[in-house]
N, C-alpha and C positions, 0 to 999 in steps of 0.2 A: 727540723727544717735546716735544710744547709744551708752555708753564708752567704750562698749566690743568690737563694729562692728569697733568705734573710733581706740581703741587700732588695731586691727588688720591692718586697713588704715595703719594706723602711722608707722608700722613695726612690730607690733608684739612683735618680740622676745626684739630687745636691751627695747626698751619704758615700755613695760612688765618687764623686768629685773627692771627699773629703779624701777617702782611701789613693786614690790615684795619688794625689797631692804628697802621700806622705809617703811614697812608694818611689817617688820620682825626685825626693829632695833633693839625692846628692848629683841630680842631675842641671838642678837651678842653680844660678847663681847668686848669689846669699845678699849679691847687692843690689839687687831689680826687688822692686817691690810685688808682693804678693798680696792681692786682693781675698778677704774671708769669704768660705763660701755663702752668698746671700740665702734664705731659707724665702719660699714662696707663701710661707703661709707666715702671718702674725700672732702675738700674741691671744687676741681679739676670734682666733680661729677655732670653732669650739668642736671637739671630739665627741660623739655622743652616741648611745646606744637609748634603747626603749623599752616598754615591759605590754608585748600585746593585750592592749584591752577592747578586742571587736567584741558587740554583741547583739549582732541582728536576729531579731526574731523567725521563726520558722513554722510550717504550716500548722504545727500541731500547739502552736502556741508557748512553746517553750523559746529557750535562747541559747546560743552558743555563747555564754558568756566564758570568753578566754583566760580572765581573770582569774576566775572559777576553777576550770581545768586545768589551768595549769600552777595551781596550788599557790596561787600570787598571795589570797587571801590570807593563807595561813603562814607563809614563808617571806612576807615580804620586806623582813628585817635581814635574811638572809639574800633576799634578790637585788637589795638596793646596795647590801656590802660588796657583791660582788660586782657591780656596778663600778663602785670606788677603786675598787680594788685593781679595775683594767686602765683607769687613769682617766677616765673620761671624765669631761667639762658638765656636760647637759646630760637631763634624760629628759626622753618623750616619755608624759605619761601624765595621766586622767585618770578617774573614776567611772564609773557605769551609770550613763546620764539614767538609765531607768529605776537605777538606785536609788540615790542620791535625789532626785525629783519626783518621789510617789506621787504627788498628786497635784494639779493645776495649784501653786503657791506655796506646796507646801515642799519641805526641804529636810535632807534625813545625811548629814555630812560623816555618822559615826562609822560608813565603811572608806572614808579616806581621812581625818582629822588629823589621826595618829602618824600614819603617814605622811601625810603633807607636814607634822613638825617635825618628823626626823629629816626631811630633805630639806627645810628652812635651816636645819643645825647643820646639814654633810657640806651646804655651800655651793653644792651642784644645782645648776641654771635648771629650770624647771619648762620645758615646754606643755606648758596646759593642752590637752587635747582634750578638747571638750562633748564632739561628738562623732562618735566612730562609728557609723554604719548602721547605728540603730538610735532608736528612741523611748519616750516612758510607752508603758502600755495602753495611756488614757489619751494619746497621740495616734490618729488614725494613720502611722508611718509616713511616709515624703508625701504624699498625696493631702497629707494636711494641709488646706489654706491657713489654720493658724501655729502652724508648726515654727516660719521666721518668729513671733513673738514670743512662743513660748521659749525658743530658744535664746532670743536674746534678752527676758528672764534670767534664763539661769544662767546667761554668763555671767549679766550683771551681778547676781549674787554668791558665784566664785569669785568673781574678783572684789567683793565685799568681804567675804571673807577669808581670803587667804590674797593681801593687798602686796605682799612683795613679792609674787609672780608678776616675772613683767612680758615674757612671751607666750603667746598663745597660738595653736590652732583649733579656730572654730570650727572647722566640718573638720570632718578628716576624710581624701579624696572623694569630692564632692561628684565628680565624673562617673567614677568606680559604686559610688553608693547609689545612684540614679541608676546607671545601667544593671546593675544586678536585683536592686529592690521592681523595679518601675519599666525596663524593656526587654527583661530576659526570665523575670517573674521570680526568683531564687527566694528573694527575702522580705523581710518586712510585710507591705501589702501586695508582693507577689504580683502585680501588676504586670502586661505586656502591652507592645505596641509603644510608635513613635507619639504620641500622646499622652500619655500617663508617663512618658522619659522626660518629657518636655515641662508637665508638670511637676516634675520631680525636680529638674534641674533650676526650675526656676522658684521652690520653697528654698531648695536646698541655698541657693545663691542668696536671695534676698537673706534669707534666715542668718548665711554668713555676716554680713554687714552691716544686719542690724545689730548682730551681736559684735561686731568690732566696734562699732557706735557704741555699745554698752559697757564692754571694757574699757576704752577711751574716756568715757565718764567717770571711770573708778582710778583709772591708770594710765595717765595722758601719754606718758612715754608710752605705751606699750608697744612692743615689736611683735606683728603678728606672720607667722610661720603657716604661710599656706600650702601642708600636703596634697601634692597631687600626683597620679598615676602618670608618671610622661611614658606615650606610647605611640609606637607607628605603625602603621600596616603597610601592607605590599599585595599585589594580586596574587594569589597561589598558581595563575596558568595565565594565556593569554585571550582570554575571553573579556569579550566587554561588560558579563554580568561581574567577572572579579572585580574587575576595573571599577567599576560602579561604586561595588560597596566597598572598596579600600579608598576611593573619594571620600564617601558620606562616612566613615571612621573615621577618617584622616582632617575631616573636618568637625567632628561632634566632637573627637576631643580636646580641641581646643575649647568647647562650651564654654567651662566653667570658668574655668580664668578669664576666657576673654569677659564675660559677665561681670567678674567680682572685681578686674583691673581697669571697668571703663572702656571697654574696647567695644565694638558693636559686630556681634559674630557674622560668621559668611553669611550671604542671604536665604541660601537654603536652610541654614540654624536658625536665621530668624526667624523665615517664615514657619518653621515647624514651634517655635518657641510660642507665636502671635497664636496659633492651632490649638497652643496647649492652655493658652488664656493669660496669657502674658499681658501684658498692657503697655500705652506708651510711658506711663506713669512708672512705670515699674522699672523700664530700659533707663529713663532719667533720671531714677533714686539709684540706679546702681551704676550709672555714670557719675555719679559725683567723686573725687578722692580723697581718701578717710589714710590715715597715716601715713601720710606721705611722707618718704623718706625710713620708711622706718618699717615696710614690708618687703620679706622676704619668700622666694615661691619655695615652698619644700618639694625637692625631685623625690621623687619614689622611682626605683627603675629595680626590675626583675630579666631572670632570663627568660620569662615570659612578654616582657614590657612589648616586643617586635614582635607581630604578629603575621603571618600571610591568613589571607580570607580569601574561600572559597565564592564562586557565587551565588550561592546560597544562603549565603552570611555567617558561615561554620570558620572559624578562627582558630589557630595554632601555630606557637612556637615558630619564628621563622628557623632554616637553618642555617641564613646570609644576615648575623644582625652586623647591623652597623656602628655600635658600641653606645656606652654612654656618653662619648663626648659629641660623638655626631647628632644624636636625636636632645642632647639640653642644646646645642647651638640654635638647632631648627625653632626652640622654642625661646631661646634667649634673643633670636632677631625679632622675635615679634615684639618678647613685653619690653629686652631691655631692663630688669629690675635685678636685684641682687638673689642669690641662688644658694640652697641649702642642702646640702645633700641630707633630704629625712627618711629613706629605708633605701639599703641594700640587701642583698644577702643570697646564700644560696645552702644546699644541702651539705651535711658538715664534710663528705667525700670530697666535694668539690669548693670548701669553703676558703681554704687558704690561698688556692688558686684565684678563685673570684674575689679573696678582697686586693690581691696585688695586682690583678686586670683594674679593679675599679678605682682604688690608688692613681694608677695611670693614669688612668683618663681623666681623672681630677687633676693632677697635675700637668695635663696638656691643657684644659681648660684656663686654669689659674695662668700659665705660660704664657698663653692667649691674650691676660688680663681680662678675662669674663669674670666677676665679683661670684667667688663661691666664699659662702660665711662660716662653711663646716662640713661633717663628714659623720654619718651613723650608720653604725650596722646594727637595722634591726630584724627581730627581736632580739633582746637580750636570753631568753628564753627559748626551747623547741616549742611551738606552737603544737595545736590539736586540728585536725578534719580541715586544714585548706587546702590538702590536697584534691577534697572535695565543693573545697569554696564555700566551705560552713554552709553546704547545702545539708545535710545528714549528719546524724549524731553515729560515729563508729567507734570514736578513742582513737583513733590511727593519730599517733604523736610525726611530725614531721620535723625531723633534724634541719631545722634551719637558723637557730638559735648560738648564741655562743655558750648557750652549755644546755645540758640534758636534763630531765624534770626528775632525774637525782641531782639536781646542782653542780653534776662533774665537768668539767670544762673540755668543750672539744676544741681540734687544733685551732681552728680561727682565732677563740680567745685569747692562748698566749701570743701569737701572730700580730693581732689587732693590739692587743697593751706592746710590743716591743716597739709596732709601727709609732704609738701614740708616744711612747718615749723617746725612740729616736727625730721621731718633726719637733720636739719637745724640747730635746739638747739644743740640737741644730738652732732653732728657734732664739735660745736663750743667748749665744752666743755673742758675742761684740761682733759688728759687724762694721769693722776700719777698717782703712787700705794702711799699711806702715810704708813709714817714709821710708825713702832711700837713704841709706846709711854713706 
């Protein structure tokens, strides 16, 4: 990478500043004070990458356990080194709840144990992710009414035992896992219609918060990291059916949050939610606020995140996206809460380009003063069949990882560790004005 594509990685504007500065000395006068460049982000700012663990079930009763395929299991001394090794603070990462919980009480921790005490020893922040997209097998998937308790179960007992995890996300994109199990039928109970979404959205919800309730019991501080897909749509032509359904997107994806942050969604979510068997009871347990002060929303944003929709309800890539600072604003007026960037990424062609786009747009945000707490690119790894949406088992490996499932590192990773060192310097620096001499 050259110094300019360098500089742009690094930040840009402060790093840029530094160079100017030191370009332009013998043009200052040596008795005017010069203020250091301030750095935007703090110590407290955490850099972080992830190791995908989806594993939704599929028609034939098997799983796309990513874990699995992408040799996590047996390499993940090697995956967590190279983790360290890019300089980052956190990783996302959990175990395969259908693992780990065979059976209603019973609990099986020997495929994360070893694990989980190598990262108690590396000193990297731990985002628990507890439930990615799927469930145990004795779980009649999102469509379980007792799916919230079984869930908040097992967090209670992650957080019993492994007690110095202090961040957690309980679902992991609660929106994304509704819509694809529950209105478009892909996974899990393969379910369709706005009824069975509804249902979904509202185990999926409860089920979060009764399991933040339950880590809260174990781990009062706890700081919970709610991943979600932030996304927008746009009509694809000028028809009133586009229109329609880039309304009812544009408003179901706020569901879940607005659900899990107390907020009480548009009336047509509600009403579709009251349809799905919702209750008043239900809308007022999940109005209540559970760590207050101490949640943060995790963005997920793709080149996918922007959508135009047909009026048919057929969705794709728009080619006018907006970026990632215009679509977290739209969702930062609503909640107003602190902001984590928890996935980026793109295909490794186009991956150093897209981490210095998304770079940007975090630092126009932060500019802004909107509280973002951090910044991940995941996976840390090439994923398997999302090109397909873990609808189908092919092997098709998709470069979107910071390295390749030989461990070789594509351009992003060195990219991503220079960026993490230069905010890092910058960071560290004294930041005084010197007197005038």
């Amino acid at each position: 990478m050259d110094r300019r594509a360098f500089l742009r990685a690094a930040g840009g504007g402060v790093t840029a500043a530094v160079a100017a500065c030191s370009r332009s000395r013998s043009l200052v006068d040596p008795a005017v004070a010069r203020p250091e460049p301030r750095p935007l982000v703090g110590n407290s700012f955490l850099f972080a990458t992830g190791i995908e663990n989806s594993y939704p079930r599929l028609a034939d009763g098997t799983r796309h356990d990513q874990l699995e395929q992408g040799g996590h299991y047996e390499r993940w001394r090697d995956d967590f080194g190279l983790a360290r090794s890019l300089g980052v603070d956190a990783l996302r990462y959990g175990p395969a709840w259908y693992r780990t919980n065979p059976a209603p009480g019973r609990y099986d921790w020997s495929s994360v144990d070893d694990q989980m005490a190598w990262l108690r020893g590396s000193r990297l922040t731990v985002i628990a992710d507890l439930c990615h997209f799927g469930g145990p097998d004795w779980i009649d998937g999102f469509q379980d009414p007792a799916l919230p308790l079984h869930l908040a179960a097992y967090a209670r007992e992650f957080a019993k035992r492994y007690p110095w995890v202090r961040h957690y996300t309980p679902v992991n994109e609660i929106f994304v896992a509704a819509n694809f199990s529950a209105m478009v039928g892909w996974w899990n109970e393969r379910a369709t219609g706005t009824t069975s979404f509804a249902r979904a959205l509202r185990n999926l919800s409860m089920g979060h918060e009764l399991a933040v309730e339950a880590v809260l019991a174990e781990r009062p501080d706890a700081i919970i990291v709610q991943a979600e897909s932030f996304e927008h749509f746009t009509p694809a032509d000028a028809t009133a059916e586009a229109a329609a359904e880039a309304q009812f997107w544009n408003e179901a994806r706020f569901a879940a949050l607005d659900l899990t942050l107390g907020r009480m969604p548009s009336p047509r979510i509600r009403d579709l939610l009251l349809a799905g068997g919702m209750t008043t009871a239900d809308f007022a347990f999940l109005h209540e606020r559970r760590a207050s002060g101490r949640r943060w929303i995790g963005v997920d944003y793709y080149v996918t995140s922007e959508q135009a929709i047909d009026g048919d309800g057929r969705k794709r890539p728009t080619s006018t996206r907006l970026g990632l600072a215009a679509v977290v604003r739209d969702y930062y007026d609503r909640y107003r809460a602190p902001l984590f960037l928890s996935e980026t990424s793109r295909v490794a062609s186009r991956g150093v380009e897209w981490l210095d786009e998304q770079w940007r747009e975090c630092r126009s945000l932060l500019s802004a003063g909107i509280p973002l707490e951090g910044f991940t690119w995941f996976p840390l790894g090439d994923v398997v069949d999302w090109r397909h949406v873990l609808r189908e088992k092919r092997g098709d490996v998709d470069p979107i990882g910071l390295y390749d499932p030989q461990r070789a590192a594509h351009p992003a990773a060195g990219a991503y560790a220079r960026l993490i060192s230069s905010v890092r310097t910058v960071s560290a620096r004294p930041h005084t004005t010197r007197a005038a001499v």
